[in-house]
Each structure stands twice: as C-alpha cells, then as structure tokens.
N, C-alpha and C positions, 0 to 999 in steps of 0.2 A: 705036265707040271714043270719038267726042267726046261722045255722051250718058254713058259712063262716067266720063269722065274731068270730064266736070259733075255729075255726080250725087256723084265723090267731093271734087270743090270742095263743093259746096254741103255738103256732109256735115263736111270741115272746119269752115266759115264758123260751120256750127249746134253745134260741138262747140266752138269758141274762143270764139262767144256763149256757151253754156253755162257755160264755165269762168270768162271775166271775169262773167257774172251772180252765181255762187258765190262768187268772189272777193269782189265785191260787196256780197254777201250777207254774207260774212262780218264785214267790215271794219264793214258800219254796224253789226253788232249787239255787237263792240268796241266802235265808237262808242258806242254807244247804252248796253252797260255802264259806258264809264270815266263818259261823264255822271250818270250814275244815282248812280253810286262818287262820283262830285264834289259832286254835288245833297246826297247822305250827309252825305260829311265837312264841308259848308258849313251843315247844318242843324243840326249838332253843334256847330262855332263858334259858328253864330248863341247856341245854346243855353246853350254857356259864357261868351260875352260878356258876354249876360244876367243871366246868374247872378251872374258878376262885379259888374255894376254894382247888383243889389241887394243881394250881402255887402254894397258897398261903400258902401251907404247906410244900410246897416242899422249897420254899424259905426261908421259918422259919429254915429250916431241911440246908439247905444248907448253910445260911449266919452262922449258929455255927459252922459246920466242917471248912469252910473259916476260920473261928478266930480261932480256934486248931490249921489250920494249918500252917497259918501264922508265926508265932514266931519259930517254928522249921525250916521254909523257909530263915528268918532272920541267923539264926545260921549257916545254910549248905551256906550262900551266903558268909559269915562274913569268913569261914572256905576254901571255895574255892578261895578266894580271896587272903586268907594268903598264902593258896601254891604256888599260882597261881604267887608270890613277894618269897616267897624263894625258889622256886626252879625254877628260873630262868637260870641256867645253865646245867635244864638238859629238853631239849625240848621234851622228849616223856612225861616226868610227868606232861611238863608244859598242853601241849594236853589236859592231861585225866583232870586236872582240869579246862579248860576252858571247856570244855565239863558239867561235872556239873555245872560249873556257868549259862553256855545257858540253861540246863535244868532249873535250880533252878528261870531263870526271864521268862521262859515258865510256869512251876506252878503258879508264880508270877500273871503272865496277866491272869491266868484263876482263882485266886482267885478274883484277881478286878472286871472280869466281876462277877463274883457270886455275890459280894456283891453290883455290881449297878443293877445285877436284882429284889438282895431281898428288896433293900433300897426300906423305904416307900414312896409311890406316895405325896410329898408334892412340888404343882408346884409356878412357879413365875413368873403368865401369865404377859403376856402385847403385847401390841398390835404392829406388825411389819410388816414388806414388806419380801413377799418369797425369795427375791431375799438377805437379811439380814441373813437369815438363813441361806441359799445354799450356800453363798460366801464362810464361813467359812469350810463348810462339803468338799466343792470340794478343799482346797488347802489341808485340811488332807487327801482328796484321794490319793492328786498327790505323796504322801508320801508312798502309796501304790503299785502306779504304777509306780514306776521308773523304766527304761526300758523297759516300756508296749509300744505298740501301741493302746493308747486307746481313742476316738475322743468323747468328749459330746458335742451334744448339747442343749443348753436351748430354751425353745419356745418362739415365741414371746409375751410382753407382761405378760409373765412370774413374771418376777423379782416385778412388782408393785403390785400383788396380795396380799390381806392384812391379815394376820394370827392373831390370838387371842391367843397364846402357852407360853411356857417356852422356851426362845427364846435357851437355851442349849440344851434341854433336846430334844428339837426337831433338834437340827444339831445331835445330837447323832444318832438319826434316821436315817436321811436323808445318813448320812456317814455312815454306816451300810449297808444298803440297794446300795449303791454305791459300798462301799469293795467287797460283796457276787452277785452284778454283774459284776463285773471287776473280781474277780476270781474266775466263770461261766464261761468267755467269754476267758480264756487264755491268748494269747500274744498280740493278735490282735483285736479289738471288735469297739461297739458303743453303747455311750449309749444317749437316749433322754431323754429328764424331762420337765415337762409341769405343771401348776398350774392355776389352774380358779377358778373364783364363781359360784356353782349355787343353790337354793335352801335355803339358811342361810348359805351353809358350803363351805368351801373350799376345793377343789380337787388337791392333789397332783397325777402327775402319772411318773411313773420312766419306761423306758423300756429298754431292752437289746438288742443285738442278739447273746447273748449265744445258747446254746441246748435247752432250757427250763428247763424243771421240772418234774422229771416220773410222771405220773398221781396217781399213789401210795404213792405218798409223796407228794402232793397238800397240804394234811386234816394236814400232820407233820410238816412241813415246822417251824411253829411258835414256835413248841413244845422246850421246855429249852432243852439241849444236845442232841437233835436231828441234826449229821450233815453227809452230803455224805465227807467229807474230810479226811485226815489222820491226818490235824494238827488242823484240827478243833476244839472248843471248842462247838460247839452247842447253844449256848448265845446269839451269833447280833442279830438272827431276834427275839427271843424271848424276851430280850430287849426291843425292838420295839415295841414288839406287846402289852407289858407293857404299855412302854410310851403314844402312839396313845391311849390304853383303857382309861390311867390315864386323857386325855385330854376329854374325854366321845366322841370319835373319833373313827374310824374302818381302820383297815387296809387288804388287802387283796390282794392275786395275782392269777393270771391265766396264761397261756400258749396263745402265740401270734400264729393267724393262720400262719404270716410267719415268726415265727420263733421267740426263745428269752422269755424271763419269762416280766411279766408286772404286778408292782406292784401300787397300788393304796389305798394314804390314803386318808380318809374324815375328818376335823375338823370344828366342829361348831365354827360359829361364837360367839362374845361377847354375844348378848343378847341371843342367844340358851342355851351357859355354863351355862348363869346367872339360866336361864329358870330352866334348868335338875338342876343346886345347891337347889334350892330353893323346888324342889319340893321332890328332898332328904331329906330337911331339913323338909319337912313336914312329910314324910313319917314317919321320926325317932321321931317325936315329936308325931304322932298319935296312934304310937305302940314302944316306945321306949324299953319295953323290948325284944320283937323280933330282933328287930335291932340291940342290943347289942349282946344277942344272935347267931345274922348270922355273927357278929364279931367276935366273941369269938369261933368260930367256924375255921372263916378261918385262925384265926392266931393260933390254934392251933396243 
C-alpha cells in the first residue's frame, strides 16, 4: 500500500512537473514572439525616423535651389513674353518663343511643388464631413481630365464621414492621389472612393483600374522625384505622403487582385491627435535636449 501510494505521488509530482514545463514552454515562446513583434515594429520606426530626417534634408536642400531659381525664371518669362509681342510678324520666331515661355511655366510648377513639399507642417485642423473635402478635389480633377473617359464613383454613405484635417491640405491629397490615378488609367478608366470609421480613425480608400504598380516600385512610390512619367515631376504622392505624416496619419497603396493600384489613408480622429500632441509634448519636456537635438538634426 505505501509503495502504491508512492508510486502515485511520484507520478503526480512527474505530471505537475510536466504541466508547469508546458506552461513554461509556452509563456517563453509568447515571450519570445511579442519580442520579435517589438524587434519588427522598432526596425520600422527606426526605418521611418530615417526617412524622415532625409525628406527633411532633402527639402531644406531643395526649398533653397527653388528660391535661386525662381527669380531667374521670372526674368526668362518677362523676356519670352517681350518677344513673344514683337515679333509678332514673324511666326517662326514667334514659335520658338512661345515654346520657352511653356517651358519657363513648366519649371514654374515644379518649383511650386518643391516649395509646398519643403513648406513646414503647420496645420489648421478643424473638424469636417469627407464629403467637404472631396467636392472640391473632384472638380480640380475634372480640370485634368478633359476629354478623359473617366467615371468615379463615391460610396455610399461616404460623404458624411467625419475628418479632424486641414480641410486644404487634405483636398491637396485627395487631388493628387485622383490626378496619378486618372493618369495610370489613360483615356478610359474608373475610379472608386470610399471613407468609414473604424477604430478612432478615419479610413479613406481610393481605387483605380489602371495597370497597377510594378512590384519594384511599391517601397518608391512616395519617394520625392521618384516618377514612371516623362513629364513628371515626382512630388504628388510625396506631398501626400508629407501631408497624411503631418496629420499623425498613414498612407499606403497595394495592387488590387483584379486589377488597378489601391490607395489607402488613415487619419486619427480629434481626441487621438489630441492624445499623440500631448504625449509629444511630454516627451520634449522630459528630455528637451534630445529633442531639440533630433531637430536640429533633421533640418539640417
């Protein structure tokens, strides 16, 4: 009886070891994921910090050659214009200088966008309906697409969706992201747009049915003068990708299994922005020399 009654101790003892080893086992490899999950999300930061502070050099570097080059742009417009009025009697000469003048308001637009990518993020939220902001982006589309075939539509339920933005800053977006779908898609196309809540933020989503997007220029796409075009400037989506950051917002696209590029921004709502200001402002108050520091850094 007492060798039985040992044999079923010990046989506990080996089955509660069992169980807390399991246990055990379990918990580190929890461990061992959420680290890995942490390791992720912290090489991602690292990756956006980065990137951060070379837009932000790049745009320091960029918004000064813009103003160099500016005022010499002024003089070659001022100049093509004059010929442009006397020699109006001799139409080959008049050609070559309208020809400069188109180039000269081509240089033009690509200094402007330079200087709203470098312009500093100072926004003028207030609280609006999706449908407030889009109105405006779609009629400067239609400005784009004259003589397109090109059909949107909005989702339902859409337009009442409530944004927390720079009610400009963000049709700059929206019209952007519209232009560089409309000219994807050619003569003919389609595009959707859809906006909901979930979570605290707001989801905008834009699709096409252009070609998509190589899968090699997914990760470029945002990058400043990065463009597949010949007349392109490279600036809309990088813009954008400004704007949505500046909003503590994300923006991002992928390729539609049937077809067509599909972009998709998130914007926090009021009390989230409040939330991320507030906790900036502690941040900078708890280590203000660092902070300065990673300023002075990116704007140099």
């Amino acid at each position: 009886m007492n060798q039985a009654s040992g044999q079923a101790g010990l046989e506990s003892i080996v089955a509660a070891y069992n169980d807390v080893s399991a246990r055990m086992k379990q918990a580190y490899e929890q461990l061992a994921g959420e680290v890995s999950r942490l390791n992720d999300e912290l090489a991602t930061k690292n990756r956006e910090l980065a990137r951060r502070e070379r837009l932000a050099a790049l745009g320091q570097l960029a918004a000064g050659l813009a103003h160099e080059v500016r005022n010499p742009l002024g003089g070659i417009a001022l100049y093509a214009s004059m010929l442009d009025r006397d020699l109006a009697d001799r139409p080959r000469e008049v050609e070559l200088a309208r020809k400069i003048g188109g180039a000269v308001r081509s240089l033009d637009r690509l200094v402007n966008e330079i200087l709203e990518f470098a312009q500093e993020d100072v926004l003028e939220r207030q609280q609006a309906t999706f449908g407030e902001v889009l109105e405006p982006a779609l009629e400067g589309l239609a400005g784009w697409t004259d003589g397109l075939t090109i059909e949107v539509e909005v989702g339902a339920g859409s337009a009442e969706v409530e944004l927390w933005c720079d009610v400009q800053r963000m049709q700059r977006v929206l019209l952007n992201i519209l232009i560089n779908a409309s000219q994807a898609m050619g003569e003919r196309g389609r595009i959707e747009i859809a906006a909901r809540t979930r979570d605290g933020a707001a989801r905008i989503e834009i699709r096409d049915s252009g070609p998509g997007i190589a899968e090699d220029r997914l990760d470029k796409i945002f990058d400043p003068f990065f463009t597949t075009r010949a007349s392109g400037t490279g600036l809309g989506l990088a813009i954008v990708h400004r704007i949505v950051e500046a909003h503590g917002g994300r923006v991002t696209v992928r390729n539609q299994v049937s077809g067509g590029a599909a972009f998709a921004i998130e914007l926090p709502d009021r009390g989230a922005s409040e939330v991320m200001g507030q906790a900036a402002v502690k941040l900078d108050t708890v280590n203000p020399a660092s902070s300065r520091g990673a300023r002075n850094r990116m704007a140099s």
